[in-house]
C-alpha positions in Angstrom: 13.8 1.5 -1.6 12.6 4.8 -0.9 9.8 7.0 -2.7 9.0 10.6 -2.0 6.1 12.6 -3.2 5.8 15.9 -3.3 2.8 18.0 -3.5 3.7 21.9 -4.1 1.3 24.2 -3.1 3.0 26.7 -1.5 0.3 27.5 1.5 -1.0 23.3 1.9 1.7 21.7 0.5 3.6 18.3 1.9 6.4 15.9 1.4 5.5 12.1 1.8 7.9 8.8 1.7 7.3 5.2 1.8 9.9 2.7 2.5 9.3 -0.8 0.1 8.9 -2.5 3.8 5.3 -0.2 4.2 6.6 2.0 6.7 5.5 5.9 5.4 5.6 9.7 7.1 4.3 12.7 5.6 5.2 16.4 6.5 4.3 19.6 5.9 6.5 21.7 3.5 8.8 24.2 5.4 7.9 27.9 5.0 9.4 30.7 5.6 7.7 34.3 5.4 4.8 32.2 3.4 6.5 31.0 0.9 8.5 27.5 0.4 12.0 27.5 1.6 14.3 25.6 -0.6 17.2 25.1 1.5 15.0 23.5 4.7 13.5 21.0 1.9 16.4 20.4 0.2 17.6 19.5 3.6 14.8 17.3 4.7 15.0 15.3 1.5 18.5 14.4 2.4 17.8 13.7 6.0 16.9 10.0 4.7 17.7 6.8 6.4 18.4 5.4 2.7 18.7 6.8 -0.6 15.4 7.7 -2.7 15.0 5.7 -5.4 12.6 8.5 -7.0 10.9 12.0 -6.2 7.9 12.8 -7.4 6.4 16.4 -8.0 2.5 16.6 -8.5 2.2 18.6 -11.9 0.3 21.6 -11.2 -1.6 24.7 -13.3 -3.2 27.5 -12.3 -6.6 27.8 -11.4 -9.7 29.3 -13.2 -10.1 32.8 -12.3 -6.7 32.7 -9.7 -5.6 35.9 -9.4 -1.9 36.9 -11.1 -0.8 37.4 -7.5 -1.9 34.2 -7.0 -0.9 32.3 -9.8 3.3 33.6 -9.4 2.8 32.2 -5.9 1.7 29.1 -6.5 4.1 29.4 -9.7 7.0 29.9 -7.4 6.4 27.1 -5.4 6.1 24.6 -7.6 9.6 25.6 -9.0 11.4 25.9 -5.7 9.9 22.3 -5.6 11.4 21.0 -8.6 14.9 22.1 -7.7 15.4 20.4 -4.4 13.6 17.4 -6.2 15.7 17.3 -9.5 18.8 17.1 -7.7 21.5 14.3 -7.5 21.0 14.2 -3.4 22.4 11.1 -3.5 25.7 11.0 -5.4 27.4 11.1 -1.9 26.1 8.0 -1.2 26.7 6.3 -4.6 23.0 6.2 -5.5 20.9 8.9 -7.9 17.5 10.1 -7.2 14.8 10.5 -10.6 12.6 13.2 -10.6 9.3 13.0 -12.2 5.8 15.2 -12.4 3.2 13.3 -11.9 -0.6 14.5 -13.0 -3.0 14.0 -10.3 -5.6 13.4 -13.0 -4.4 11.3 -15.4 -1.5 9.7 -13.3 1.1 9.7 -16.5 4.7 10.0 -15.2 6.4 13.1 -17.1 10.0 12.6 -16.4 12.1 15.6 -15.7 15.2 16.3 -16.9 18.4 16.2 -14.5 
């Protein structure tokens, strides 16, 4: 079994795993010119020694005061997040992935469509 998390911001953001036997890695989401690059992290979510069982995607809002410029950054990354998440990386392999937002502050799963 295989869980990844993803949290999305677009400057801080990471990708974490953790294997059902405890072993776990975390890495920093790839950019390129600043902003998230989809095809590296749809890559490095199918550079897996297993299948994941889920992906998760910290749900996220805009800030307080954020400027607009800002806000369509952070925006962007959150949905070029979702994509690579959503997506059956697994179907070569027999196995599906579920995609879920999950709140940091009230921990509810919100599953995603697929």
């Amino acid at each position: 079994m295989l869980v990844i998390g993803i949290d999305p911001g677009s400057a801080s953001g990471a990708v974490a795993w953790l294997h059902a036997d405890g072993r776990a890695g975390v890495s920093d989401l790839p950019l390129i010119a600043g902003a998230l690059d989809p095809h590296a992290l749809h890559a490095l979510l199918l550079d897996t020694p297993e299948p994941a069982t889920a992906v998760f995607v910290e749900h996220v809002s805009a800030m307080p005061r954020q400027g607009v410029a800002s806000t369509f950054k952070f925006g962007r990354a959150v949905g070029v997040a979702l994509g690579p998440a959503t997506m059956d990386h697994d179907r070569r392999r027999g196995a599906t992935s579920h995609a879920s937002e999950v709140d940091k502050d009230d921990r509810h799963q919100k599953p995603r469509s697929q």
